[in-house]
N, C-alpha and C positions, 0 to 999 in steps of 0.2 A: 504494500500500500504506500502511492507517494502521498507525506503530509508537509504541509510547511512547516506548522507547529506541531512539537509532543507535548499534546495537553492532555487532562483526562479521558476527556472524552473522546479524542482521540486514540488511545492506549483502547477503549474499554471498544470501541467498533471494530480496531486490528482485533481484541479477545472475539468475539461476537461473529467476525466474519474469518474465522480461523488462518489469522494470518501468521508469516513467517516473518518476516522482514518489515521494519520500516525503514524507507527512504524519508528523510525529510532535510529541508532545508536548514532551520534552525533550530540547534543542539542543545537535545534535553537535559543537559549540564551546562551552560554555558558561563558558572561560575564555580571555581572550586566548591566543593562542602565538605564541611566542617565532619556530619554525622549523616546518617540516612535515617530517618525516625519513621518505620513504617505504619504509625499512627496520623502521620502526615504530610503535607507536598514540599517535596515531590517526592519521598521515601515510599509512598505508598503507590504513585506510579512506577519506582525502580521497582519496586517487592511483583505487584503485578506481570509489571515485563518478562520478570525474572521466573515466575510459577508456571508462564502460560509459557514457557520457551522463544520469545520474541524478542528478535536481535533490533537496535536501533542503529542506524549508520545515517552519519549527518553531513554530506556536501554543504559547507558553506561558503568559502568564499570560493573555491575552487569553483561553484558553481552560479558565481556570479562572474566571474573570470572569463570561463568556457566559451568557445564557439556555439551558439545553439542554445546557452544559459540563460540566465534569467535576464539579464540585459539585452541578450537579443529577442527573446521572447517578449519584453515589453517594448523593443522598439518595433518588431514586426505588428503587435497588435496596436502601435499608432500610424502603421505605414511610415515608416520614414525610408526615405531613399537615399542609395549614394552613405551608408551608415560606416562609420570608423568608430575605433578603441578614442576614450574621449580620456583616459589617464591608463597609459601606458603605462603596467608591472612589469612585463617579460616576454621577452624576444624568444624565439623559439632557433634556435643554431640548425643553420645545415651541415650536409655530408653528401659528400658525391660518391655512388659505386661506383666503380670498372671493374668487366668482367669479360672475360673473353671465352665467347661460344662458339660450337662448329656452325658452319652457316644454313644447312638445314635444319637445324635446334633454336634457331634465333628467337622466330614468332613466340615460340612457348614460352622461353625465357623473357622475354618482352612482355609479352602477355602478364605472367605470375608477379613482375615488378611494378607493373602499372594495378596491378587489383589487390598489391600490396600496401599500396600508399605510394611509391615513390613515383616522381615525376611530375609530382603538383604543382603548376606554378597558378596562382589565380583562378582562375577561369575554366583552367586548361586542365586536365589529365592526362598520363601515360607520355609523359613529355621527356624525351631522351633523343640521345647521337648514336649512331654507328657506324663505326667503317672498315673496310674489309682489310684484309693483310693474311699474313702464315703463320701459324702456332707451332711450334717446334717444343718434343718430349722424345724420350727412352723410356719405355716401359721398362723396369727391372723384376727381378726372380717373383716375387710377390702382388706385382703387381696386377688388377683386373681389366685391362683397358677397355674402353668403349670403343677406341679407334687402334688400328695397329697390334704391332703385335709384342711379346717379351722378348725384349735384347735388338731389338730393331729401332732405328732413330728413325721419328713419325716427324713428316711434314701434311698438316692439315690446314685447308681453306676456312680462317673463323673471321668473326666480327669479333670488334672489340666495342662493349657498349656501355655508353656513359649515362648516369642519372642522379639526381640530386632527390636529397630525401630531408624531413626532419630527422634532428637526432631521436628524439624519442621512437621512432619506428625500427630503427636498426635489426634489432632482433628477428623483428617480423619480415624487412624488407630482405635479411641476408637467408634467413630458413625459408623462404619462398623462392627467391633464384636459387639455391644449392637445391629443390627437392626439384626443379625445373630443370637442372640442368643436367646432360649425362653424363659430364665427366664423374667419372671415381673423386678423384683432387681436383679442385677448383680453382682457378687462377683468376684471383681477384685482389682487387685493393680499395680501400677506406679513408676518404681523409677529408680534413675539415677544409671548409672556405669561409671565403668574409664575405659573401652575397649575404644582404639583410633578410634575413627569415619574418617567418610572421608576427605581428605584435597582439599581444594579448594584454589585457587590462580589466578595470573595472569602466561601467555606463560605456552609452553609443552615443554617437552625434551624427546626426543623419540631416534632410531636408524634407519640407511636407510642401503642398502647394499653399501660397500664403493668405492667411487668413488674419481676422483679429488677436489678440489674446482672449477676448472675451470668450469669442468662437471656440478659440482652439481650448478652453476650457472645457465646454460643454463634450467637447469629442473626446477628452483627456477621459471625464467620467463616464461615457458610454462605453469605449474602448477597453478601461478597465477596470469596470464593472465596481463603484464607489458611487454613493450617495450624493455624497458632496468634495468640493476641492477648495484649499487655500491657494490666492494669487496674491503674490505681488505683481504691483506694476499697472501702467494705464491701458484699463480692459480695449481701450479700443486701438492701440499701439497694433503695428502688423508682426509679424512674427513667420520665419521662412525656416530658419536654419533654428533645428530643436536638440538639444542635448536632455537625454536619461538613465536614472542611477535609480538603480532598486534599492529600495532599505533605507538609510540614512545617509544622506550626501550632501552634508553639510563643509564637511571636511574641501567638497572638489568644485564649489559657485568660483572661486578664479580661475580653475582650467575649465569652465564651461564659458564662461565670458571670454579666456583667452584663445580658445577655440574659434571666438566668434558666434557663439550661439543666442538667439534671439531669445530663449525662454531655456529653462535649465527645470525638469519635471524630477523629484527626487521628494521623499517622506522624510516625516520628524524636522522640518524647519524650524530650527531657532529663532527665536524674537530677535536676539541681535545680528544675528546670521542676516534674516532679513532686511535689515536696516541697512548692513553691509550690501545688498543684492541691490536693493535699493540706490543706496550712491555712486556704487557703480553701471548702472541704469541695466542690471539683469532683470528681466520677468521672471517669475518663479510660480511654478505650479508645484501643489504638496497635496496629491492623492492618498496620504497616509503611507503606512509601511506595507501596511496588509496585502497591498497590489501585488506583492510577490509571490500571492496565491497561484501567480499565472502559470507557475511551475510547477503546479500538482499536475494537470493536464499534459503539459509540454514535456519532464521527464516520462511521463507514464504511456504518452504516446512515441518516443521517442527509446526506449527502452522494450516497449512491445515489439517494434517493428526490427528492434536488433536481436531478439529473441525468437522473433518467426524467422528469421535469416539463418540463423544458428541451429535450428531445430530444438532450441530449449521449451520442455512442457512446464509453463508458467503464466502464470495469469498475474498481471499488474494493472491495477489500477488509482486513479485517486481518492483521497480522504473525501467522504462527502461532509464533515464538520467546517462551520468557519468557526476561523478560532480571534477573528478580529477585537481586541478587547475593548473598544471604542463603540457607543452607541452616542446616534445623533439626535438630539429633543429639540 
């Protein structure tokens, strides 16, 4: 079950709907404690958890971070276009393979590195070089070859094929060509470059078509699904280029201004934060924190569909509690 919150009543629907797992956003420790008193909270949600066999696993900023995370799931549901990392954490490093294949074995090997991950550039997939040349080996006493024979010096027509990968894939990119490929030994090399890799962060900044502030209020709460919204700023001001931060983003109103963003969408605005947003002439819109509900759906559909790919028998769904502690009178 994906939740945002571990609240009770949350705990008590995973009991009820015999669940194994909770995915949630925010972590049902999110302060040290002192004791666990199972006569009360949150002792009595750990005891709980703990009886019915129910793991709790919390993505949190990791999944505000993510490609597909909660910040692009809130700028997809305001339509923003043209969207970037609005505060850069971490650059992701590349790595270039070379490998050299016989040249009737290419396509496969090509094929297993591009459905590996590697060759991503933007837009693009399966993005790599190759060119032709002679592979030259001696099979010896032990050896199996694919090509040639034991004690004979083998010249073979191969490609030698280049592709650039994130680090983090390696693993996967290298045991997908070596299961692709039919050499016995494998003649390959690994190494780093200084091409800038992708940047990851927290909040988006995107563009919408322009409208008021006023307006672009009213769509901020249809879009994500809130009662009402705090604005700063003159409702009828135009507003084009939109920067947003799930959670609390008080900390990042000057890189949304220095981005260039006409209104900066983020929960828990500070009284003086805003007065700050204010003299710097930022708009601000403050849907609350809650908005990051949008993630119950979004991991649970996005999780399903990597489960039917894999043939895992698992059912994931979202929490149906809000756990918003805010009511409006």
């Amino acid at each position: 079950m994906i939740a945002l919150d571990v609240l009770e009543e949350v705990v008590d629907e995973a009991i009820e709907k015999e669940v194994d797992l909770i995915i949630a956003h925010h972590p049902l420790i999110y302060r040290p404690l002192k004791n666990i008193m199972t006569d009360q909270m949150p002792g009595r949600m750990i005891e709980k958890l703990l009886k019915h066999d129910i793991t709790v696993y919390a993505a949190h900023t990791n999944l505000d971070v993510a490609k597909g995370g909660v910040n692009d799931l809130l700028a997809e549901a305001l339509e923003l276009s043209n969207t970037e990392v609005l505060v850069p954490t971490h650059e992701i490093h590349l790595k270039k393979l070379v490998v050299y294949v016989p040249t009737e074995q290419c396509k496969r090997v090509k094929e297993a590195l591009g459905n590996a991950g590697a060759g991503a550039i933007g837009n693009y997939s399966h993005c790599l070089f190759s060119s032709s040349g002679i592979g030259q080996f001696l099979p010896e006493e032990n050896a199996n070859p694919y090509i040639g024979d034991k004690g004979k010096l083998e010249q073979v027509n191969e490609e030698r094929i280049e592709t650039l990968f994130p680090d983090y894939l390696e693993k996967k990119v290298v045991q997908a060509m070596i299961k692709a490929h039919p050499y016995e030994e494998v003649a390959y090399d690994i190494y780093r470059v200084d091409n800038k890799g992708e940047s990851l962060g927290l909040g988006r900044i995107g563009e919408i078509q322009e409208v008021t502030l006023g307006e672009f209020a009213n769509i901020v709460k249809n879009a994500l699904d809130v009662p009402t919204v705090r604005v700063v700023g003159d409702l009828q001001s135009k507003v084009r280029k939109v920067a947003v931060l799930g959670g609390d983003g008080n900390k990042y109103i000057s890189s949304a201004k220095f981005k260039g963003a006409d209104v900066y969408i983020t929960g828990d605005l500070y009284y003086h934060v805003a007065h700050d947003a204010m003299m710097m002439g930022l708009n601000v819109i403050d849907p609350g924190h809650n908005v990051e509900k949008i993630m119950k759906k979004g991991v649970a559909n996005y999780l399903t569909k990597v489960s039917v790919e894999r043939g895992y028998d698992v059912s994931i769904f979202p929490s149906e509690q809000k756990t918003d502690p805010f009511q409006f009178v």
